[in-house]
N, C-alpha and C positions, 0 to 999 in steps of 0.2 A: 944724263939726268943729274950727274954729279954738278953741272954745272947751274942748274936751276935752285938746287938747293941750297948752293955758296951764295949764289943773289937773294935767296930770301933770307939767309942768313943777318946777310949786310944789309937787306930792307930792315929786318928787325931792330938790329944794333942802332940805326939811325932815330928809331922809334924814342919820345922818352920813356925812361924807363924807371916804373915803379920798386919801393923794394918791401913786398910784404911779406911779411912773418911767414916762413915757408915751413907748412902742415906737418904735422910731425906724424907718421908714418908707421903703423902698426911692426914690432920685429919680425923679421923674418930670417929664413938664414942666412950667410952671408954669401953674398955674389958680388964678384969683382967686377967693375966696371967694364963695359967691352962695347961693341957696333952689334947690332939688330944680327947679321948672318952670322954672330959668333954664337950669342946666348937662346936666339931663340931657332929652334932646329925648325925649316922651312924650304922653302924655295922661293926665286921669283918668277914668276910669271909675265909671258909679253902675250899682248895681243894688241888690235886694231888702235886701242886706246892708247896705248904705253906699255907698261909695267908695273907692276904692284908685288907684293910680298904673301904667300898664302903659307898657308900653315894648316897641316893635316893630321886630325887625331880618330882613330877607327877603337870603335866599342865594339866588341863581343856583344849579340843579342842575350845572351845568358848575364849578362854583368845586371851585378843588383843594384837598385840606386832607391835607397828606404827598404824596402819591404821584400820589394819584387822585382823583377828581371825585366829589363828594356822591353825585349818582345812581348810582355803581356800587355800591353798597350793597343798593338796589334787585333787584340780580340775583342775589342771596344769601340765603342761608337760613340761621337756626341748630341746622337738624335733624344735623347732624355732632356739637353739641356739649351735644346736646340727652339723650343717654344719661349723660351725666355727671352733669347735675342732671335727675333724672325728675320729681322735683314743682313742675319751672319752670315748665312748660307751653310749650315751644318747640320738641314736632315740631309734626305737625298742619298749623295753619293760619296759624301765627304768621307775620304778613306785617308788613315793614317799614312800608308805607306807610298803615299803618293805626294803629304804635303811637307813643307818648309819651315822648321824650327830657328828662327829668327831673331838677333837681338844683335844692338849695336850699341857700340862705345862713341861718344862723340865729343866734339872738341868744347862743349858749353853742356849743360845743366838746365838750360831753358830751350827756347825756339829761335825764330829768326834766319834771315837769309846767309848771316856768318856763323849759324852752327851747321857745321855738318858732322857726317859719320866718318870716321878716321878706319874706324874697323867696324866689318860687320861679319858677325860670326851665325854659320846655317847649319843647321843639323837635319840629314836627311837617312830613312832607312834607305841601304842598298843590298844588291844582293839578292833580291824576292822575285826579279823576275818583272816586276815592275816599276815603271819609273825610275829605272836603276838605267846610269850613262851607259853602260856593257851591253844593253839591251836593247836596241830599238833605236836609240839615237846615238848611236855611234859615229856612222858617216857624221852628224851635224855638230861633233866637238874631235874631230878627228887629227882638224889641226889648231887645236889648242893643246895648255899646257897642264890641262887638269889630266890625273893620272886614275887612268880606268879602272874600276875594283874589281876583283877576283870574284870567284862563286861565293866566295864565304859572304854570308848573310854578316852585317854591321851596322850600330848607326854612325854613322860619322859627321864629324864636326868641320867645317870648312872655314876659315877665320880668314878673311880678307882684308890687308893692311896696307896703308899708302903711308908711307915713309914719309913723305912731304906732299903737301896737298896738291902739288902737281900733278901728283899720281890720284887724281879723282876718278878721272876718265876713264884709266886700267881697271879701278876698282869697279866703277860700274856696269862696262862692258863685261868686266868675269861674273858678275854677279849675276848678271840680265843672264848670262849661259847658261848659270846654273839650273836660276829659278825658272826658265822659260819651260822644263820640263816636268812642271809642280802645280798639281790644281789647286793647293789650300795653303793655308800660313798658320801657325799655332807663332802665339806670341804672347811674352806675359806684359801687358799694356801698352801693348802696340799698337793698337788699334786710336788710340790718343797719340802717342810719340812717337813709337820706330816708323810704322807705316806712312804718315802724312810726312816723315822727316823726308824717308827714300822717295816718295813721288816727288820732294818740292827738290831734290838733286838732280835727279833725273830731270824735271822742267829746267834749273837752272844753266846744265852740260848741255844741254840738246845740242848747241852748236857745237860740242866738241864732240861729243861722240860720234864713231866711225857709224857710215850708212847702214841701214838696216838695225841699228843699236836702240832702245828706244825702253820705256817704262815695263816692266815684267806685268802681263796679265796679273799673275798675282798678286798684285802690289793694287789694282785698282781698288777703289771704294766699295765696289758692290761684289768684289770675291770672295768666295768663301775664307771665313779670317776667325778664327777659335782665340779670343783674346780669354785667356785662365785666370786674370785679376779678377775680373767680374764675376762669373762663379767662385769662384775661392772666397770670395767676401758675403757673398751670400751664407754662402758653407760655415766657414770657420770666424766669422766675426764678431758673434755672440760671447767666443769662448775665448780669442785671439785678442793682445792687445794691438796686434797691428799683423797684416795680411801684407807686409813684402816679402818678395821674393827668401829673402835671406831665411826673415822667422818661419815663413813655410818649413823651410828645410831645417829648421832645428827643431821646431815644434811635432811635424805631421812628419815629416821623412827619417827624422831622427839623426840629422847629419848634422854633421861639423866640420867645415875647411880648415883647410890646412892656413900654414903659418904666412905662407905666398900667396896668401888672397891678400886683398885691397880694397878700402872702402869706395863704392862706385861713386861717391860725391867729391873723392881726388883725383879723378882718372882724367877729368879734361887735363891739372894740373898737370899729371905726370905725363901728359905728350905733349904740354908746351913743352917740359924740360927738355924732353926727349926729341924735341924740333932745335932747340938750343945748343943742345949738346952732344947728338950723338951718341951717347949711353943710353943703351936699351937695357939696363939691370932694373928696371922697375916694370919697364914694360914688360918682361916674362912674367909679371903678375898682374898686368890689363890681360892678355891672352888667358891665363890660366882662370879668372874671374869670367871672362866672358863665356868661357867654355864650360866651364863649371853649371851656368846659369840657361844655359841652354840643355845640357843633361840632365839638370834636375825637371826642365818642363815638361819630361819624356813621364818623367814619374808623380807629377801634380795632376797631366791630362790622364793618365788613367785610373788617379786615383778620384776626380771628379768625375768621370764618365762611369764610373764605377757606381758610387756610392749615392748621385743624385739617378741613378736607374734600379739599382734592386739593395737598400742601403740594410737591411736586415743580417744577410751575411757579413759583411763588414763590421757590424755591431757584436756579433757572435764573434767574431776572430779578434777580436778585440782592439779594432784598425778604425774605428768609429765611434768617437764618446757621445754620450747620449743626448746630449747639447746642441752638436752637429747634427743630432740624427732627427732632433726636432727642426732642426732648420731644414731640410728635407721636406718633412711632412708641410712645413709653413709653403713651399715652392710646391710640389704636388697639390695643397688647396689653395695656393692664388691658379694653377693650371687644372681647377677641376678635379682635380683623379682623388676624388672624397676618400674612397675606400683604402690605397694607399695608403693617405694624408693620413688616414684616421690609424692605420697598423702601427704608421712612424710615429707619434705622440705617442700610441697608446703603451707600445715596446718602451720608448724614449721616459716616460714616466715611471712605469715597472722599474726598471734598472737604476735612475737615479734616485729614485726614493728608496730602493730597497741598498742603497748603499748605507744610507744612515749617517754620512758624513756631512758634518754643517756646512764645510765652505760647499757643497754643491746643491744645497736647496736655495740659494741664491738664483739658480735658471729655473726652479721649477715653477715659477709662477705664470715664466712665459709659456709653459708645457698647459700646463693648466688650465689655461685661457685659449688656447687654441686647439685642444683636445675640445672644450668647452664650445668653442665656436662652431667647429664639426656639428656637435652632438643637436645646437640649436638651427643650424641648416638643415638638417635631415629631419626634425621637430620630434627630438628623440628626447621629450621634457623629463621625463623621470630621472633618466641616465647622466642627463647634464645638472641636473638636481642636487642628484648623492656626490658625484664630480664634486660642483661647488664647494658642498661643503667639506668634501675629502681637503679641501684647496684650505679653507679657512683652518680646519684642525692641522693640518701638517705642517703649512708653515709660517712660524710665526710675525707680528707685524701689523702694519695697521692698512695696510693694503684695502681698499674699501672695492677691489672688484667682484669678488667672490660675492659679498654680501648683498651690492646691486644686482647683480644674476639673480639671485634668490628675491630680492626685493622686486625684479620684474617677474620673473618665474609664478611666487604668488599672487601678485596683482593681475595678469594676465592670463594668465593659466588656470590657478586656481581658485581665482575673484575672491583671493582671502585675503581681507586688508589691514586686518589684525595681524598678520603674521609679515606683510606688505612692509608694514610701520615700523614693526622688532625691528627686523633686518637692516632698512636704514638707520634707525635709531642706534644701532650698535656699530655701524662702520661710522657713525657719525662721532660718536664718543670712543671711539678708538683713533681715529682722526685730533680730535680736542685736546685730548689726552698725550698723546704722542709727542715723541723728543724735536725741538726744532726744527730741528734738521731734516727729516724726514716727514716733515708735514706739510701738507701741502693745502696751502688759501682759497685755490679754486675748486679743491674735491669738498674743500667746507662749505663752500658756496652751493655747490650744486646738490651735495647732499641736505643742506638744509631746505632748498629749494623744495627738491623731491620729498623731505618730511613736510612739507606744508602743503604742497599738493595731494598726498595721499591722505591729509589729517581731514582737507575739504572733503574729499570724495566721502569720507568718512561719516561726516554728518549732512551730507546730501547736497554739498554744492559741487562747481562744476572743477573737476581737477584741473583739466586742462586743457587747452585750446580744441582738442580734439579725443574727448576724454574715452570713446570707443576704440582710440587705434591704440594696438597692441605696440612699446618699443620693440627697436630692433635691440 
């Protein structure tokens, strides 16, 4: 193989060659330059395809990562969040300890036929008795070079690395072995990039991969595939300035990597270099980054399958700000479960209003409004009433929703149209009134509209187009 890499070497060299400003590099500590089997402790691996380079790292099921310990993951399901995306495939039978924790480094930042995955790193529980290589499929990896796990329960991390892109083959024949005994995939936005990456490899090798080698069921379109970006942003994006990976883990898990992580938007950089040159002292921080980012998705999926299924305790334990916990109740009433929805608001408001703190009545209006929305589904008129105007006294602004609730609430409810007219009239000139910046042309518009129409009704003409039906 040594010889395939000296010609792509001399391919490169022959290339012209740009010379741009080369990224400057978070510190770390210091590591002397050396070759991949010096700095990064691994092995390689041969099978039908080649060779490739794998790298093995085992977690204790007790190890904490945020909060709680790996294995509590274990006792979770994603059948709560599983009505959300119906063509995941994540009621059913979708079991942790069965599927593939997933994510790959690649040589581009975008798509295309000339990016591919250079590494792809899989975290799998082993140990349990199921789905574990020691168990049941023995004989079918018996002559490979993956090393069979002991009884001790782990989840372990599998990092697969092709030294040169020769070694693509290697890489995806060891892969297909792994995954071929995994019904599900947990991936944080892979369902967008890692996945359609590895299937469009897989179609690309097909002539090169050894017979019988071929795309991992798992890997298809219609397998069950728990992609965490998407709930995560449901969840925490109210209160989050941004929902990657990274802020997850400093925001919600509370973690901090070390000084040999690396920004994922220089990693293609650092394996051109590392295709170049032969010095892997950057690459043991692509590995350590990949690995990292697959451990933490052990502790995002249970804390989303957690918290969008019974999210009250969470809020008790103080692992759930009330912000989150409305975004909850908003997912339980687009899926129906009123009463739920209606607990999560109703907790969700108690707590942040009784904090008292100003920078947080900034969320309560969306609390407010969809506690509010419950309350007019169920045509629980009174209770969404006093609501309102809890909403207008507490917090302050020129917010005209409160005051339309009220302004339909009397006109519809209680055919009072004196009280109809106040209502608008005051979100109107609060509206007028209001700092530039926060005022808005079209709530002028339509409030004035709505005081013209209730002023007809008023002296006996016709309000509107259809002046019996009640708004929604």
């Amino acid at each position: 193989m040594s010889s395939v890499l000296d010609r792509l070497r001399r391919l490169q060299s022959l290339r012209a060659q740009r010379s741009p400003v080369e990224p400057e590099l978070p510190l770390a500590g210091h590591s002397a330059p050396g070759p991949l089997d010096v700095l990064v402790s691994g092995q390689e691996i041969e099978n039908d395809g080649g060779r490739c380079w794998l790298v093995t790292e085992r977690y204790p099921l007790e190890t904490v990562r945020g909060h709680h310990s790996l294995h509590e993951l274990l006792a979770t399901s994603p059948r709560s969040i599983a009505p959300l995306y119906p063509k995941a495939g994540l009621d059913g039978d979708f079991d942790f300890t069965q599927t593939a924790f997933v994510d790959t480094e690649t040589s581009g930042l975008g798509g295309g036929a000339s990016v591919y995955a250079f590494m792809v790193g899989v975290g799998v529980f082993e140990g349990l008795g199921i789905g574990n290589w020691g168990s049941g499929i023995e004989d079918a990896v018996s002559n490979s070079q993956f090393p069979i796990p002991n009884s001790q329960s782990s989840f372990t991390v599998y990092q697969f690395f092709m030294r040169h892109p020769g070694e693509e083959a290697a890489l995806l024949t060891a892969l297909a072995e792994l995954l071929g005994a995994r019904s599900g995939l947990v991936t944080f936005n892979g369902r967008t990039f890692d996945a359609p990456l590895l299937r469009g490899r897989y179609q690309m090798n097909r002539r090169f991969l050894p017979g019988g080698v071929g795309l991992p069921a798992v890997l298809a379109e219609d397998a069950p595939h728990f992609d965490l970006l998407h709930p995560a942003r449901r969840l925490w994006k109210r209160r989050l300035s941004s929902c990657s990976l990274g802020n997850l883990e400093a925001e919600i898990l509370g973690l901090g990597r070390g000084e040999e992580d690396v920004p994922g938007s220089l990693i293609p950089w650092l394996y051109t270099q590392f295709l170049q040159t032969g010095n892997a002292a950057d690459m043991r921080r692509v590995f350590y980054h990949n690995r990292e980012d697959i451990v933490s998705m052990v502790s995002l999926a249970e804390l989303l399958c957690r918290h969008f299924a019974d999210p009250i305790p969470s809020v008790q334990a103080g692992e759930l700000h009330p912000l989150d916990l409305a975004s909850v109740g908003r997912v339980h009433a687009e899926l129906g479960l009123v009463e739920s929805a209606e607990t999560a608001f109703a907790h969700a408001l108690e707590t942040l209003a009784g904090t008292g703190a100003t920078g947080d009545l900034a969320g309560l209006p969306e609390i407010f409004d969809g506690l509010g929305w419950l309350l007019k589904r169920q045509e629980r008129w009174d209770e969404a009433a006093a609501l309102w105007q809890r909403w207008l006294t507490t917090v302050p602004g020129p917010d005209p929703r409160p005051y339309v609730e009220l302004a339909k609430y009397c006109e519809w409810q209680c055919n009072d149209l004196e009280q109809a007219q106040m209502w608008t009239a005051w979100a109107l000139h609060n509206q007028q009134t209001a700092p530039t910046r926060v005022r808005s042309p079209q709530a002028i518009t339509e409030l004035q509209h709505r005081l013209a129409r209730i002023q007809r009704k008023q002296t006996g003409g016709d309000g509107s187009p259809d002046s019996h039906t009640p708004e929604t």
